[in-house]
N, C-alpha and C positions, 0 to 999 in steps of 0.2 A: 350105274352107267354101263349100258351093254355096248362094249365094242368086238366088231369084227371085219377083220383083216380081206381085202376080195382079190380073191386070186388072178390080178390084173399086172399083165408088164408094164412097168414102172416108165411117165413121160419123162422125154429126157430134155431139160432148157437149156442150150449152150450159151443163153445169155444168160441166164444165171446161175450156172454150172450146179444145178440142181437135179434131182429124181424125184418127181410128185408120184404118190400110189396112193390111191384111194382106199378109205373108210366108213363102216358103216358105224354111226355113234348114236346109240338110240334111235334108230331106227333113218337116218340123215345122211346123207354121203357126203364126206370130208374129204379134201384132199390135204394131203400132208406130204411134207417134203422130206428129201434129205440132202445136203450140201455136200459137195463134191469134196469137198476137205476134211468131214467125217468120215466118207467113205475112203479116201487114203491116209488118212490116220488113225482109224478103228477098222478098216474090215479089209484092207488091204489091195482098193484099189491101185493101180499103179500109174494111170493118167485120169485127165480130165472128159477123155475122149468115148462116147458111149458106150462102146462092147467093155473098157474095164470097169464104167460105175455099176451098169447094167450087172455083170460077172459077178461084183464084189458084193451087189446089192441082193443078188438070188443065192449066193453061198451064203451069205450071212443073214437071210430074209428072216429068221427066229426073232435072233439077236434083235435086231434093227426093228424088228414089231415089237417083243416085249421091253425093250426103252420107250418105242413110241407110245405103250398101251401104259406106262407108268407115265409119263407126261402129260399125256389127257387126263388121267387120273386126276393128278396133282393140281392141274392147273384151271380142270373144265372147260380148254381152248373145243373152239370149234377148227380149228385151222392153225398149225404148228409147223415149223420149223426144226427139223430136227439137226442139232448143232454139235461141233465137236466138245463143244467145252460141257455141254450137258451131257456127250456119252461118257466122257472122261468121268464127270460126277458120276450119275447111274453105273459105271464099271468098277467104282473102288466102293462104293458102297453095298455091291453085291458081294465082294471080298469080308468085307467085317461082318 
């Protein structure tokens, strides 16, 4: 599975308090998300309001693709969510 990350600023849904950044997955564009409450409790946003997911989402853009590129991995989604409880898993299993 070739994936790569496009150096796109992230849409921001304040109805679904989400950040969508697109994906190229085998050759397909993905969009994939990340929730507003991953981003303040993994990357240290500090509101729901664009410039801090936005902030949180470019300081930690590594981070936040290499969890996403281990969940397409795992899962062969075309389209994911990426969730606090899945970063929480992906963060203590890069520790062991």
């Amino acid at each position: 599975m070739q994936i790569i990350f496009l150096n796109e600023t992230p849409e921001y849904s304040g109805q679904e308090l989400t950040l969508a950044f697109p994906v190229m997955v085998d050759g397909e564009r993905v969009e994939c998300m990340i929730t507003a409450e991953t981003l303040e409790d993994h990357y240290g946003a500090a509101s729901t309001r664009l410039e801090d997911m936005v902030g949180a989402f470019s300081t930690h853009r590594e981070h936040i693709e290499a969890a996403t590129r281990r969940l397409l991995s795992e899962t062969r989604a075309q389209c994911l969510v990426l969730r606090s409880g899945y970063v929480r898993f992906y963060e203590a299993n890069l520790r062991n």
